[in-house]
C-alpha positions in Angstrom: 47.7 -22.3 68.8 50.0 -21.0 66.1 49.5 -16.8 64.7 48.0 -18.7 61.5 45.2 -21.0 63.3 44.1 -17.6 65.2 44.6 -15.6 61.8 42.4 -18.4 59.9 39.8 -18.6 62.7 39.0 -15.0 63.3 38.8 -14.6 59.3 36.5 -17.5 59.7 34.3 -15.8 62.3 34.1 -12.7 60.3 33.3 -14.6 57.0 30.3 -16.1 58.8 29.2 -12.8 60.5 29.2 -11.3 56.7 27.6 -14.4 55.4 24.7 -14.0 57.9 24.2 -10.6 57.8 23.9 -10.4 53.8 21.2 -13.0 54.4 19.8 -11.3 57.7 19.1 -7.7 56.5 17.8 -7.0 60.0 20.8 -7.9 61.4 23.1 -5.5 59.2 23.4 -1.7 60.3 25.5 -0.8 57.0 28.2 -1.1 54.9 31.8 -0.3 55.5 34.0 2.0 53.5 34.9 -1.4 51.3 31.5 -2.2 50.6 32.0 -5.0 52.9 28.2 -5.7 56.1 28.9 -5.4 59.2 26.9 -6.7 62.5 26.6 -3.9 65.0 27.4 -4.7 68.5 25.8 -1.4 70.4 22.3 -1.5 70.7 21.0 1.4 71.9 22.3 5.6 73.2 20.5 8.1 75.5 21.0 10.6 76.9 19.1 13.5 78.6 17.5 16.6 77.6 16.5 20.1 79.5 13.3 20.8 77.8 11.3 17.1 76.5 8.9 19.4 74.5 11.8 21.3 73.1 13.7 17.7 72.8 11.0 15.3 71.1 10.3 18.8 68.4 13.7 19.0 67.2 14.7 14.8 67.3 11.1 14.2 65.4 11.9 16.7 62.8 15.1 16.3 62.3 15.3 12.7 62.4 12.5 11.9 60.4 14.5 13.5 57.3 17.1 10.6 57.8 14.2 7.6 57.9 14.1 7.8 61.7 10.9 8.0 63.7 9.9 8.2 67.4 8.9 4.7 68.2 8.3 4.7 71.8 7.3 7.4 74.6 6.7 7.0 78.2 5.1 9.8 80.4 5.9 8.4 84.1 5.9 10.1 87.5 9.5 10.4 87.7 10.7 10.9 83.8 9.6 10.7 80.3 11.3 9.0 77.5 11.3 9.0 73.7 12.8 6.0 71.4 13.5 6.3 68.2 15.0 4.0 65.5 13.3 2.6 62.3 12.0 -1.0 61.7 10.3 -1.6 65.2 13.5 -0.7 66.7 14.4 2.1 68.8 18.4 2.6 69.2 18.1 6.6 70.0 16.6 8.1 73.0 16.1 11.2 75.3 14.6 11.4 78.1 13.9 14.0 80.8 13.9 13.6 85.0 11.7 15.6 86.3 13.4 15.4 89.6 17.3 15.5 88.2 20.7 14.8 90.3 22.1 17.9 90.7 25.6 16.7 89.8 24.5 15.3 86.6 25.2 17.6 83.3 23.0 18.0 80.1 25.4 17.9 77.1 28.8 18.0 79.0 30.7 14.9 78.0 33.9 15.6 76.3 34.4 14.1 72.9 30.9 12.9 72.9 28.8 13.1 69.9 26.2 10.5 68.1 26.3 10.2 64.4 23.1 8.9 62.6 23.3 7.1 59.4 21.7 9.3 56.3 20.2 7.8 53.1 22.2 10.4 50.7 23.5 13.8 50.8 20.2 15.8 50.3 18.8 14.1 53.7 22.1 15.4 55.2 21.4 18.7 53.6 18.2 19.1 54.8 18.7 17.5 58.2 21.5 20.4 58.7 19.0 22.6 57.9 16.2 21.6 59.8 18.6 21.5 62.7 19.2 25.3 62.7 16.1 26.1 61.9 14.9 24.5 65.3 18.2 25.9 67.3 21.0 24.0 66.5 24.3 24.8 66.0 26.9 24.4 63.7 29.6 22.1 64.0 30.5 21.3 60.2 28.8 22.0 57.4 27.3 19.2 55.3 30.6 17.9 53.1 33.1 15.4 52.0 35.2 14.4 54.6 37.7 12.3 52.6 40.1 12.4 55.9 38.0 10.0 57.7 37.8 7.4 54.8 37.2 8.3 50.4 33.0 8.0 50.2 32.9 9.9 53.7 29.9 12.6 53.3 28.7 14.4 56.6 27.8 17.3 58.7 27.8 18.2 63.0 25.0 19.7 64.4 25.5 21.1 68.6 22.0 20.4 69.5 20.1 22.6 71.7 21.7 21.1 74.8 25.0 21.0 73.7 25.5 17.4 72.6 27.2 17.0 69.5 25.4 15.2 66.6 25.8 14.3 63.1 24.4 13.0 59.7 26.8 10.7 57.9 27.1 8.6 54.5 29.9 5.9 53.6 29.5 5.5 50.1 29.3 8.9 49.0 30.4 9.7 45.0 30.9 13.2 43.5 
């Protein structure tokens, strides 16, 4: 197959995945920097926390100020779990073994770091905010970041762990 079939096919492919996520909103996780849906392929993160209490207090307030709610939690013999995610559909969790692996790591993973979409900079101001206030760290303030694409708003929180998180908007205007 000729450079131009495979050209015309995969612009094919992404025409339809546009067409069907305008007219499947649940399907569509946002827009890109050209105003263009998109389909997201990852479904779900998690990763683990030293403290659950300490956990599930700083991801329900913090999260809830980007339209992100705890879901699901599970209390079981071995571990306990938290989703979160918004429209019946958890795609963040934490969780806590009670009986860990002793070579596992809480919030060690190089160039790791989850980024949550916000609904404008105010919620990114406030979820900054809300992080420190409940022992976060800094890791950039809430900005422009017109290095990573123009309409790029966001800020980086450490959280109390050590994983690296953010708040972040694609179609932010001055």
């Amino acid at each position: 197959m000729s450079k131009f079939l495979i050209f015309l096919s995969y612009a094919a492919l992404i025409t339809a995945l546009v067409v069907s996520c305008r007219s499947r909103k649940a399907l569509c996780t946002g827009l890109a920097p050209d105003g263009v849906a998109f389909v997201s392929k990852l479904d779900h993160v998690s990763f683990s926390v030293s403290d659950y209490e300490r956990g599930r207090t700083f991801y329900d307030e913090t999260l809830k100020i980007l339209g992100i709610e705890c879901l699901m939690a599970f209390d079981m013999p071995d571990q306990q779990l938290a989703g979160y995610g918004s429209e019946n559909k958890p795609y963040f969790w934490i969780g806590y073994e009670k009986n860990p692996q002793s070579d596992e790591l809480i919030g060690k993973a190089r160039g790791l770091h989850v980024a949550f979409s916000a609904p404008n900079v105010a919620a990114i101001k406030a979820w900054h905010q809300k992080c420190l206030e409940l022992g976060g760290k800094d890791n950039g303030a809430p900005g422009p970041r017109p290095e990573y694409h123009p309409g790029y708003y966001g800020a980086f929180i450490v959280d109390p762990d050590g994983w690296r998180i953010e708040a972040a908007l694609h179609n932010y205007s001055p």
